[in-house]
C-alpha positions as a Markdown table, in Angstrom:
| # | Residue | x | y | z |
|---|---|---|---|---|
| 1 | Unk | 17.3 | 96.2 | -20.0 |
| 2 | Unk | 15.3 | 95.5 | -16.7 |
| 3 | Unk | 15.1 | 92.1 | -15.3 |
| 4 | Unk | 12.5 | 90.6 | -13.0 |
| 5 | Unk | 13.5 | 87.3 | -11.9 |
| 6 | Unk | 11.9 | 85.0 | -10.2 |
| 7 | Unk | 13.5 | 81.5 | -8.5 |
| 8 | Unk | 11.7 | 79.6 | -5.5 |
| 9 | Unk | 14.0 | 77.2 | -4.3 |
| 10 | Unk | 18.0 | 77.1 | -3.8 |
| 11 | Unk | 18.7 | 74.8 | -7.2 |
| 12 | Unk | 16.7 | 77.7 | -8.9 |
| 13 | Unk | 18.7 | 80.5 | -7.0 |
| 14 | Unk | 21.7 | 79.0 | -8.2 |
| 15 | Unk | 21.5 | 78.7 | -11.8 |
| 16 | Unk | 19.6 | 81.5 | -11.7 |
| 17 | Unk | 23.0 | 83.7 | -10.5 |
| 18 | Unk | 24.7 | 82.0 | -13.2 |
| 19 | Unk | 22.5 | 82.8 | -16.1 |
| 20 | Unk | 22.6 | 86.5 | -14.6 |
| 21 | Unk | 26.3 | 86.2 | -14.4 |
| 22 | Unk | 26.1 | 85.5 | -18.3 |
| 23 | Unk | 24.1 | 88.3 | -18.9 |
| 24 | Unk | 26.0 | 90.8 | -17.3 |
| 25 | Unk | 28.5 | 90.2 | -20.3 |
| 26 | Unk | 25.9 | 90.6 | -22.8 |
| 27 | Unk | 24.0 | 93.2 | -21.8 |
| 28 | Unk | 25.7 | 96.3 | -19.8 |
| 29 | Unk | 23.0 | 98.1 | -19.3 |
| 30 | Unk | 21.6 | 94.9 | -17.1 |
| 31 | Unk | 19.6 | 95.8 | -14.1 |
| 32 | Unk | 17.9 | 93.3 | -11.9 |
| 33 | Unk | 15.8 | 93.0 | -9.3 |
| 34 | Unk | 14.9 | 89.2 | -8.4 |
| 35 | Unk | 12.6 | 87.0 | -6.1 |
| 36 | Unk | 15.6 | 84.7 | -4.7 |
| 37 | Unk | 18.3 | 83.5 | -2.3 |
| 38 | Unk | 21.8 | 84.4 | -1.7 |
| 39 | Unk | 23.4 | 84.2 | -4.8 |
| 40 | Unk | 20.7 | 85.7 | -6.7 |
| 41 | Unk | 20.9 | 88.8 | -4.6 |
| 42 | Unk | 24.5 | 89.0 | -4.9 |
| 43 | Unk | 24.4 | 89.5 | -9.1 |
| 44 | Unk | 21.2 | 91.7 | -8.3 |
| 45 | Unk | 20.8 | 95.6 | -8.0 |
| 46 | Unk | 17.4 | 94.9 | -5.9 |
| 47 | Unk | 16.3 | 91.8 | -3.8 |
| 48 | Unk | 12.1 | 91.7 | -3.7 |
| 49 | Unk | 11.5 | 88.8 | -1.7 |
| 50 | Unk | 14.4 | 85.9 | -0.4 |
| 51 | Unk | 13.2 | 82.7 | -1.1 |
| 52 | Unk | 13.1 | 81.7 | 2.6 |
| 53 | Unk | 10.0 | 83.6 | 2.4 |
| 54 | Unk | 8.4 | 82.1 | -0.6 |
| 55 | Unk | 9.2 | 78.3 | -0.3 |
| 56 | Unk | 7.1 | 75.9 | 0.6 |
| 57 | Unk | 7.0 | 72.1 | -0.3 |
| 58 | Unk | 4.4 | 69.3 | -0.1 |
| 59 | Unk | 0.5 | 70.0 | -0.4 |
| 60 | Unk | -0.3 | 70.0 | 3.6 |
| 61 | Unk | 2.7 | 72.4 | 3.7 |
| 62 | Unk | 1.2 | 74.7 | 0.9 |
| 63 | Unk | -2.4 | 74.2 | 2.9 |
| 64 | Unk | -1.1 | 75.7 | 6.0 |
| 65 | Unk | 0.8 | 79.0 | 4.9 |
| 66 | Unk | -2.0 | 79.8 | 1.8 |
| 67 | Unk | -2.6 | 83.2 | 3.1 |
| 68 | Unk | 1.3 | 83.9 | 3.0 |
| 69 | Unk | 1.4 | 82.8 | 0.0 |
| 70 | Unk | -1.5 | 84.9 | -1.7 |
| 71 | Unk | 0.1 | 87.7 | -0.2 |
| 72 | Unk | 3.2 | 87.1 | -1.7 |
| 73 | Unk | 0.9 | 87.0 | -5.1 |
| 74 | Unk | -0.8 | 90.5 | -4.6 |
| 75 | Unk | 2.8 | 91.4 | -3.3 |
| 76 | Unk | 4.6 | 90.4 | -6.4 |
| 77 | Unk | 2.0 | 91.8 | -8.9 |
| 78 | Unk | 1.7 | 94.8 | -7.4 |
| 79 | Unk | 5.8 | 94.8 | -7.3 |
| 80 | Unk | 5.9 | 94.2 | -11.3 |
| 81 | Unk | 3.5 | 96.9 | -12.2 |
| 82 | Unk | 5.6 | 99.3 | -9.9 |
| 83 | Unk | 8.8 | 97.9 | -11.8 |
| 84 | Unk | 7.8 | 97.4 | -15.2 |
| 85 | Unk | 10.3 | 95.4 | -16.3 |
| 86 | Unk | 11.5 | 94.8 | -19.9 |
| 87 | Unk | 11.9 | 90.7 | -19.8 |
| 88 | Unk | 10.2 | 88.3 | -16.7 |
| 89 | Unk | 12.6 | 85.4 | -16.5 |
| 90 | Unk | 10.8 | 82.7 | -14.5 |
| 91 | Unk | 12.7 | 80.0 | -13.1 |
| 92 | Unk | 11.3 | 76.4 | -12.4 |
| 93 | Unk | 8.7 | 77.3 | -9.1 |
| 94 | Unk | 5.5 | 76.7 | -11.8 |
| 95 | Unk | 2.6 | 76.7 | -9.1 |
| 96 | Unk | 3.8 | 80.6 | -8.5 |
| 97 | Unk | 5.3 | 81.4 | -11.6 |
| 98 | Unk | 2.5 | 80.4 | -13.8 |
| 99 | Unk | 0.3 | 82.5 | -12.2 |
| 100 | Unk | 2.3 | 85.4 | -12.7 |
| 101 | Unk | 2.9 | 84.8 | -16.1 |
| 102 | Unk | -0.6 | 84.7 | -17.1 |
| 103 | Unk | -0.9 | 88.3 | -14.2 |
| 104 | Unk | 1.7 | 89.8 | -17.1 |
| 105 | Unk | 0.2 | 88.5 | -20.1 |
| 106 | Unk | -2.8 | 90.1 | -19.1 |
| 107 | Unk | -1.8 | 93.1 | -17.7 |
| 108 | Unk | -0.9 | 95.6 | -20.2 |
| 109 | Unk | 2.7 | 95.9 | -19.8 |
| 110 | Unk | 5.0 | 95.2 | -23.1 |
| 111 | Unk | 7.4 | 92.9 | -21.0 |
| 112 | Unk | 8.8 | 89.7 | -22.6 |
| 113 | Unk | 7.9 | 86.8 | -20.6 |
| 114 | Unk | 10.6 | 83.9 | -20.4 |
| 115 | Unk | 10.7 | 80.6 | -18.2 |
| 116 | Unk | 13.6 | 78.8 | -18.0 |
| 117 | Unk | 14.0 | 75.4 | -16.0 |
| 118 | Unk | 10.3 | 74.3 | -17.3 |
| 119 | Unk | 7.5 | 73.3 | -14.9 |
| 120 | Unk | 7.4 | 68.9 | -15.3 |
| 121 | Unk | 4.5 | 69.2 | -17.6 |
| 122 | Unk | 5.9 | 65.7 | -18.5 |
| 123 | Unk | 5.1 | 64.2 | -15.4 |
| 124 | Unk | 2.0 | 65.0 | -14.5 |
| 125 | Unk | -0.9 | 67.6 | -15.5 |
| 126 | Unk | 0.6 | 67.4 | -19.3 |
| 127 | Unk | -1.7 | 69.8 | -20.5 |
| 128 | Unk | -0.2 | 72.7 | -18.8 |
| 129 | Unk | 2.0 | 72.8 | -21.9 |
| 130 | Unk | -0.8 | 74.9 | -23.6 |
| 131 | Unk | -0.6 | 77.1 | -20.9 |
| 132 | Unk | 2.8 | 77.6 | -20.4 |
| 133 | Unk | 3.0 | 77.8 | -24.3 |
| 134 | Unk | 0.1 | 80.9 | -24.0 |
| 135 | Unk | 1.5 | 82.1 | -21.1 |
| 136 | Unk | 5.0 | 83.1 | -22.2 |
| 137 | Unk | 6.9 | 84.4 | -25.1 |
| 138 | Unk | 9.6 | 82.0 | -25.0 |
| 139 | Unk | 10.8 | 78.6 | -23.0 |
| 140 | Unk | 14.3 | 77.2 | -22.5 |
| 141 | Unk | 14.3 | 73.6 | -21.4 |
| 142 | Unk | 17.4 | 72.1 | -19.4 |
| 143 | Unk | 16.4 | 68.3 | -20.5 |
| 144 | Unk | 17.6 | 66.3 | -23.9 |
| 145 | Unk | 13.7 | 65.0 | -23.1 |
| 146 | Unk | 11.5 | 68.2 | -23.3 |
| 147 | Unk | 11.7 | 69.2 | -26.7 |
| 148 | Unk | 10.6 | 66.2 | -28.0 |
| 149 | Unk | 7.3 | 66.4 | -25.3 |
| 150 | Unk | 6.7 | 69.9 | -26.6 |
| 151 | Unk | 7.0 | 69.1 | -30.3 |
| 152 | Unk | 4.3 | 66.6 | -29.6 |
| 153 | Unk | 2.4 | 69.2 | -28.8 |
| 154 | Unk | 3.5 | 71.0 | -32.1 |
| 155 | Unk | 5.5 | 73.3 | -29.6 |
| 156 | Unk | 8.7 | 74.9 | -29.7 |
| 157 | Unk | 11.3 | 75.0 | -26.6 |
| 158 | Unk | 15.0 | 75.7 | -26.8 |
| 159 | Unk | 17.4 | 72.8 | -25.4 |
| 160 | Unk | 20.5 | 74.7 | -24.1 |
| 161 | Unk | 22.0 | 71.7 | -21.8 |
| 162 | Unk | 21.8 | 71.1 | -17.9 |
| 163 | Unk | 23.4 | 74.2 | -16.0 |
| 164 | Unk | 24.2 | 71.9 | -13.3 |
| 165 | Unk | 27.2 | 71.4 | -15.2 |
| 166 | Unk | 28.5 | 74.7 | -15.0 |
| 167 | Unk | 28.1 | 74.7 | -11.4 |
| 168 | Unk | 30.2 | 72.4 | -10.6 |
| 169 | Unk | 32.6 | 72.9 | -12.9 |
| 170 | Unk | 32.9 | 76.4 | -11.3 |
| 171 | Unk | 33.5 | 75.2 | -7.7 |
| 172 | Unk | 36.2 | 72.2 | -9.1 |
| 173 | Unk | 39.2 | 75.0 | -8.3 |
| 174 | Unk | 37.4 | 75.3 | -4.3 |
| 175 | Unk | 37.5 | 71.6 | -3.5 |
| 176 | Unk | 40.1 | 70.2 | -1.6 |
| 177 | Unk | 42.2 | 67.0 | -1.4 |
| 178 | Unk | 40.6 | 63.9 | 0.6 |
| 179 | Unk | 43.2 | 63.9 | 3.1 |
| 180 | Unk | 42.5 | 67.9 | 3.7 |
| 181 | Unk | 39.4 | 66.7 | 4.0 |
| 182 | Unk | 39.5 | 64.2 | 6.2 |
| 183 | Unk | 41.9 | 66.3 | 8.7 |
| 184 | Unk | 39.8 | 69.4 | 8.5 |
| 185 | Unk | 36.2 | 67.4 | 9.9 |
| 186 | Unk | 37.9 | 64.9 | 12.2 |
| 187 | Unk | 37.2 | 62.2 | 9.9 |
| 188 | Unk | 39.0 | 58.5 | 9.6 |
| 189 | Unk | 40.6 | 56.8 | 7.0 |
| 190 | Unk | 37.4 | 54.7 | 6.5 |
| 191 | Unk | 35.5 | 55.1 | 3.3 |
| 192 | Unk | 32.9 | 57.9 | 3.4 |
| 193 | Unk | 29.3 | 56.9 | 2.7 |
| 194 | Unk | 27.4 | 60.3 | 2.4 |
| 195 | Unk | 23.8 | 61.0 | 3.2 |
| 196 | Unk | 22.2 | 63.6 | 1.7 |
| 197 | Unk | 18.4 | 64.3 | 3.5 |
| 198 | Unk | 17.2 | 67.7 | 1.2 |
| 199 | Unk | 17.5 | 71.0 | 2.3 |
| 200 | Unk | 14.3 | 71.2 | 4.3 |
| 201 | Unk | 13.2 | 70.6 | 7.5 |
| 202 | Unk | 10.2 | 68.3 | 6.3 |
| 203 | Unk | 12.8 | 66.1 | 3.8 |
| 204 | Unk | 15.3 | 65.4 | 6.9 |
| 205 | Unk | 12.9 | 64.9 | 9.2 |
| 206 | Unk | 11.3 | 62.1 | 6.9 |
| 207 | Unk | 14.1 | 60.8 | 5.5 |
| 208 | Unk | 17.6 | 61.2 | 7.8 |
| 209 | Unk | 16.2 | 58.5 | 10.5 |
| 210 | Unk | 15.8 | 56.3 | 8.1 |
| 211 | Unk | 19.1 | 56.6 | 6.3 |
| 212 | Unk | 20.7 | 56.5 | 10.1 |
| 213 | Unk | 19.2 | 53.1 | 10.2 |
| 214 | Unk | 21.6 | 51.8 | 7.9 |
| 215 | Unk | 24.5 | 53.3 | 10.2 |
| 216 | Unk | 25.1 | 50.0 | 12.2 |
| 217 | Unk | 25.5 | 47.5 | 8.9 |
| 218 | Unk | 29.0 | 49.1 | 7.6 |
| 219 | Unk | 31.3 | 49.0 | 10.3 |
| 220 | Unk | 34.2 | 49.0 | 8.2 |
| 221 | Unk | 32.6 | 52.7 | 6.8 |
| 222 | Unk | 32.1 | 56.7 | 8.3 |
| 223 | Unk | 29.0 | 58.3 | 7.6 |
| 224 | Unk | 28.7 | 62.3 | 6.7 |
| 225 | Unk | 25.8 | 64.1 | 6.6 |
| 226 | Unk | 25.7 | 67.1 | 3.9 |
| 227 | Unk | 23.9 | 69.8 | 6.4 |
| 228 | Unk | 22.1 | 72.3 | 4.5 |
| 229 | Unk | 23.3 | 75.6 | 5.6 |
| 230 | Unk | 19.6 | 77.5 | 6.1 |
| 231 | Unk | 19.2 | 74.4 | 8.7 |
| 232 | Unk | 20.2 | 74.7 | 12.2 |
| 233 | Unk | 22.3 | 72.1 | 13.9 |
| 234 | Unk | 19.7 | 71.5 | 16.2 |
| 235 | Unk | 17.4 | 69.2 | 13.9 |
| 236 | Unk | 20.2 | 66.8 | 12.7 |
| 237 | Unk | 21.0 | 66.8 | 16.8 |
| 238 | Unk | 17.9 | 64.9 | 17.0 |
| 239 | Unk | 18.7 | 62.3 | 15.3 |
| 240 | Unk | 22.8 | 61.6 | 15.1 |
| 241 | Unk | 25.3 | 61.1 | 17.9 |
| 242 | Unk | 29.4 | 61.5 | 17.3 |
| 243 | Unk | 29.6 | 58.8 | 15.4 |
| 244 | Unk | 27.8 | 60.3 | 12.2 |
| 245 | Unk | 29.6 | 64.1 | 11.2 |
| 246 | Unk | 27.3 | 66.4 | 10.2 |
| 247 | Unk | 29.4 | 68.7 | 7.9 |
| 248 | Unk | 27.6 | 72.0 | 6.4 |
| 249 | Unk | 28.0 | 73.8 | 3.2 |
| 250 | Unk | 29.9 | 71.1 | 1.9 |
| 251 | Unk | 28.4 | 69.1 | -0.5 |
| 252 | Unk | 30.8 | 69.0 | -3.4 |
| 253 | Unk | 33.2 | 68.2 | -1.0 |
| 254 | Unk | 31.7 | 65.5 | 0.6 |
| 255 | Unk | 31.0 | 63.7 | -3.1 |
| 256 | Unk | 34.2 | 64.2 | -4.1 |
| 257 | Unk | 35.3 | 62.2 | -1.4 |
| 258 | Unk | 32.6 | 60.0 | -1.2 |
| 259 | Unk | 32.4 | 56.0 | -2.2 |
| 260 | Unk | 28.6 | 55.8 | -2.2 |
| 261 | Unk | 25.3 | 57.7 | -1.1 |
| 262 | Unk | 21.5 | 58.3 | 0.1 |
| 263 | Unk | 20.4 | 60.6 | -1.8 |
| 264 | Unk | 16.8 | 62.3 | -1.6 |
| 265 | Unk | 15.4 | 62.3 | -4.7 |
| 266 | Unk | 15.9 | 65.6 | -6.8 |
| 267 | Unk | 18.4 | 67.8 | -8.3 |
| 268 | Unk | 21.3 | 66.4 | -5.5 |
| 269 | Unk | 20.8 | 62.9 | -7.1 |
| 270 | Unk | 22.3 | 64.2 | -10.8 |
| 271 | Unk | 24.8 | 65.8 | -8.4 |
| 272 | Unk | 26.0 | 62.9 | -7.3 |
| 273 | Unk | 26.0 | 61.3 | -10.6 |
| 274 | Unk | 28.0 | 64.1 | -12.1 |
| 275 | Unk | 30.6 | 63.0 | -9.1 |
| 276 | Unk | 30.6 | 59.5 | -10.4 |
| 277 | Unk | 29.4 | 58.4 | -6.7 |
| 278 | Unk | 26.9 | 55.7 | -6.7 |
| 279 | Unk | 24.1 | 56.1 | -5.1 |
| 280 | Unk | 20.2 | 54.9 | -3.9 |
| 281 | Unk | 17.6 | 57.5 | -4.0 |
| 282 | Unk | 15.2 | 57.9 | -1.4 |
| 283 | Unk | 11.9 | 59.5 | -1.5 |
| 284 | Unk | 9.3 | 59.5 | 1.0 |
| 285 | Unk | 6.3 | 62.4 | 0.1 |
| 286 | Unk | 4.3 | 61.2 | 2.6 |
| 287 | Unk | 1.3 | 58.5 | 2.2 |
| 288 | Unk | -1.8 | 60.6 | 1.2 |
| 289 | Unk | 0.7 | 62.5 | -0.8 |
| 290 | Unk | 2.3 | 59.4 | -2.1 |
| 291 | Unk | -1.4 | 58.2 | -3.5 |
| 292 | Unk | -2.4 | 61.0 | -4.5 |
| 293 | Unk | 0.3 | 61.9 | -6.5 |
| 294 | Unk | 0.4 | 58.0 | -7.9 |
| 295 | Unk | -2.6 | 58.5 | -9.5 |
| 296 | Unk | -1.4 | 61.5 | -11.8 |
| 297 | Unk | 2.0 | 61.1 | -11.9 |
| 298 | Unk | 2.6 | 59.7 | -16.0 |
| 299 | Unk | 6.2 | 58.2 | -15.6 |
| 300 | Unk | 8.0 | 55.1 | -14.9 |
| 301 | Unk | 11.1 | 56.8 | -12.9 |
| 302 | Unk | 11.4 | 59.7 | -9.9 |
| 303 | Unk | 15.0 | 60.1 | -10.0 |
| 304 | Unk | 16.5 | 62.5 | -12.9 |
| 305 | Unk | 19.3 | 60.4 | -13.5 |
| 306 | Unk | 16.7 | 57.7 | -14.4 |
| 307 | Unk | 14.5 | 59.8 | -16.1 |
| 308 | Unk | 17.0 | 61.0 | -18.3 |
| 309 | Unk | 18.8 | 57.7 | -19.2 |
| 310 | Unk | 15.1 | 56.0 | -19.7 |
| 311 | Unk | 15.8 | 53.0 | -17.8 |
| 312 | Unk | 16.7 | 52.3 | -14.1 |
| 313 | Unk | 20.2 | 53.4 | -13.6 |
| 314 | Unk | 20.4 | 53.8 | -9.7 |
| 315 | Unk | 17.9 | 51.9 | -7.3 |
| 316 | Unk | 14.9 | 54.1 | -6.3 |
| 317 | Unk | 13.0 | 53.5 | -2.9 |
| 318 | Unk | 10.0 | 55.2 | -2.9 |
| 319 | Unk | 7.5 | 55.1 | 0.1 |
| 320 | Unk | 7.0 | 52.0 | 2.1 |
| 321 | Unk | 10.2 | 50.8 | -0.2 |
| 322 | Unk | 12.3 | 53.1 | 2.1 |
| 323 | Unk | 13.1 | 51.1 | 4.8 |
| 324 | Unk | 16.2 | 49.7 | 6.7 |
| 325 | Unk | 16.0 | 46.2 | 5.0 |
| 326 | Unk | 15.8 | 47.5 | 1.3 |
| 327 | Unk | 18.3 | 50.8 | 2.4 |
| 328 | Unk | 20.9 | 48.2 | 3.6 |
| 329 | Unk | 20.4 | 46.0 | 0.7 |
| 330 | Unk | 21.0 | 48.3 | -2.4 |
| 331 | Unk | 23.6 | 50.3 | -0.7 |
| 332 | Unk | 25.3 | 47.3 | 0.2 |
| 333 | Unk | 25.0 | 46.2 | -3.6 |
| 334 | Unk | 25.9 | 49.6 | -5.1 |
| 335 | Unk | 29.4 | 49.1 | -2.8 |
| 336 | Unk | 29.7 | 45.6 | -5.3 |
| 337 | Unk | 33.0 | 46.5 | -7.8 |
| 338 | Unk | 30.3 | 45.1 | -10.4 |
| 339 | Unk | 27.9 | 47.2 | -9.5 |
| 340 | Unk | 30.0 | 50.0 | -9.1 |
| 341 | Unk | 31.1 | 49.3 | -12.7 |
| 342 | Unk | 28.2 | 49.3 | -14.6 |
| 343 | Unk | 26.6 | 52.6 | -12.9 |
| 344 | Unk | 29.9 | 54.7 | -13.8 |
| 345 | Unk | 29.4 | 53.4 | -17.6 |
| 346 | Unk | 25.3 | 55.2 | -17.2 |
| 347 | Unk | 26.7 | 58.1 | -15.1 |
| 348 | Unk | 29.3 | 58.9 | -18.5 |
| 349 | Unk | 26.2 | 58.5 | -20.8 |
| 350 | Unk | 24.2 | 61.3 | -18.7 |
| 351 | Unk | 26.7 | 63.8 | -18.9 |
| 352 | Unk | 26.5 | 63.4 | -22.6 |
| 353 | Unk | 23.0 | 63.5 | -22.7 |
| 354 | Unk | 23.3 | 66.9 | -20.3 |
| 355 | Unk | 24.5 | 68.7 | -23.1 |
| 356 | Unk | 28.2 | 69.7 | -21.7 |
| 357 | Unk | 29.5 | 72.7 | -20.3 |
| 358 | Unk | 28.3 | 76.6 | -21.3 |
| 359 | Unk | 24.2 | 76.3 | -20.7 |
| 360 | Unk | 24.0 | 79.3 | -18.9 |
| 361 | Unk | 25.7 | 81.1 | -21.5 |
| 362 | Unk | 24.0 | 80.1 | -24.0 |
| 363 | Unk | 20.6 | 80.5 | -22.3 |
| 364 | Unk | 21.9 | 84.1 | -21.6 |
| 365 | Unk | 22.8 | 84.6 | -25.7 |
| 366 | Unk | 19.9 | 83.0 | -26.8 |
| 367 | Unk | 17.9 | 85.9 | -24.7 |
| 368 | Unk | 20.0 | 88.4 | -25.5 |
| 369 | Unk | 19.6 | 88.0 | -28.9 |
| 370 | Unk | 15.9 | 87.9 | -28.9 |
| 371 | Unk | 15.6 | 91.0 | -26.4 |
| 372 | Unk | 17.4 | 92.6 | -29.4 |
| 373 | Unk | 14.6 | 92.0 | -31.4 |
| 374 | Unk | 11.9 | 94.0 | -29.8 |
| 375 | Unk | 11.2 | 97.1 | -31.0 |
| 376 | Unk | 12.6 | 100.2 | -29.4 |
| 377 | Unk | 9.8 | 101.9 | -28.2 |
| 378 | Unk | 9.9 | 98.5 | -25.5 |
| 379 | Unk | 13.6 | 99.0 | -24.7 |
């Protein structure tokens, strides 16, 4: 079979090269070429476009590079039709990918049209579930929530667990003891308070001065910064000095060693969770972003973890909430052994609601099984 994949951020990338991974097993004749990032081009026979090309986040940001991006439209369609692949797997990226999937619908080719990691038709613009629903053959949702939504809708989606799980359970065997650690960054015996900022340029440079303002209420902790490694040390120079270690490629490392964290809000927050580190999640879109989306966004929560659970797990400062008052207040009261408690008891109630281990196999059987299906003449 020939795969087109398509992923527009790192997360995507990620459980993207899993999912591929799984489908290697299942399918030896498995040929891919993919619109992604490192570890998508690693599984991959041919890389189209690396997503350090394609990704852009937050409307002014999408404003400003519109005529890359409708190049990387034409470029894409154009690249599909020269392909003609037997399945498109979308992943997640919905203001791209939805587009495309209705360019393949229409076009005349017999490929199968996946997406996996659905758009958040849940959280705002909840009628694109008729599109997505027209738009593709088949739709494999990552959240216990999303089949309910769709059934509303008299829909059907396939609920094969969070792959986040399987990511992390792969890298387990690569971490290292705290006292490795520790020697290896130049790090104290103090506990570690991690600050994660995102993996953009825009999300540090809104978020990490704020979280530095915290810095000077916990003597008795260290701070690390997880660095994002397609950032260059130059930005976080802007804002640190020595006393706050900027470590990069690190993550898991830095959680599993961690006693609390910032967090900006998005996949990094069930991260966290999934390390049993408490946390506060921090988001800050911007003010005319922040209104705008206000007024179409349809739920009560922005952070997974909360989303998930249905109630407020772990303290959300959004906006003009993200400040150094309320930062130092509910990470001071996540450090409570109460506190501490009680979020550790939600954090083992997500990872049953995640579905356990094995989503990107059976993502990859369930597609298998149905690429099976189609008739030889489309083989």
């Amino acid at each position: 079979m020939k795969y087109y994949i398509i992923a527009g951020e790192a997360s995507g990338d990620m459980h993207a090269a899993n999912m591929m991974k799984q489908l290697k097993l299942r399918d030896s004749d498995a040929y891919f070429r993919v619109w992604g990032g490192d570890r998508m081009a690693e599984e991959a026979q041919e890389l189209a476009k690396h997503i350090r090309e394609t990704s852009f986040m937050g409307v002014f940001a999408v404003v400003r590079h519109l005529k890359t991006i409708k190049a990387n439209f034409k470029f894409c369609e154009n690249d599909i039709m020269a392909f003609k692949p037997d399945v498109l797997i979308l992943i997640d990226n919905s203001g791209f990918n939805l587009r495309i999937a209705k360019f393949v619908k229409n076009s005349g080719l017999s490929t199968r049209i996946f997406y996996y990691i659905l758009p958040q038709a849940w959280a705002w613009k909840r009628k694109r579930v008729h599109t997505i629903q027209g738009w593709t053959d088949r739709r494999f949702s990552i959240l216990p929530f999303e089949s309910d939504f769709y059934e509303s809708y008299g829909y059907k989606v396939d609920y094969v667990g969070h792959p986040i799980l399987d990511s992390i359970e792969q890298r387990k065997p690569e971490l290292v003891s705290k006292d490795e650690f520790l020697k290896t960054h130049g790090l104290s015996a103090k506990p570690i308070i991690a600050l994660l900022p995102g993996s953009r340029k825009r999300e540090i440079n809104t978020k990490l001065p704020k979280m530095l303002n915290v810095v000077k209420h916990f003597p008795d902790h260290q701070f690390v910064i997880a660095g994002s490694e397609t950032i260059e040390l130059s930005l976080y120079d802007q804002y640190t000095d020595q006393q706050v270690k900027v470590i990069f490629g690190k993550t898991y490392d830095i959680l599993n060693n961690t006693q609390a964290a910032l967090v900006t809000s998005g996949t990094a927050t069930l991260e966290t969770a999934l390390f049993n580190v408490p946390q506060v999640v921090c988001y800050k879109p911007g003010l005319v972003t922040f209104y705008l989306l206000k007024g179409i966004i349809s739920i009560n929560h922005i952070c997974m973890v909360n989303l998930i659970l249905d109630r407020r797990a772990v303290a959300e400062l959004i906006e003009s909430d993200l400040n150094e008052k309320k930062m130092t207040h509910e990470l001071k009261a996540i450090l409570a052994p109460e506190t501490r408690e009680r979020i550790l008891s939600d954090y083992a109630e997500l990872k049953t609601k995640l579905g356990g281990l094995g989503a990107s196999e059976r993502v990859a059987q369930l597609m298998v099984e149905d690429l099976k299906l189609l008739p030889s003449s489309d083989n």
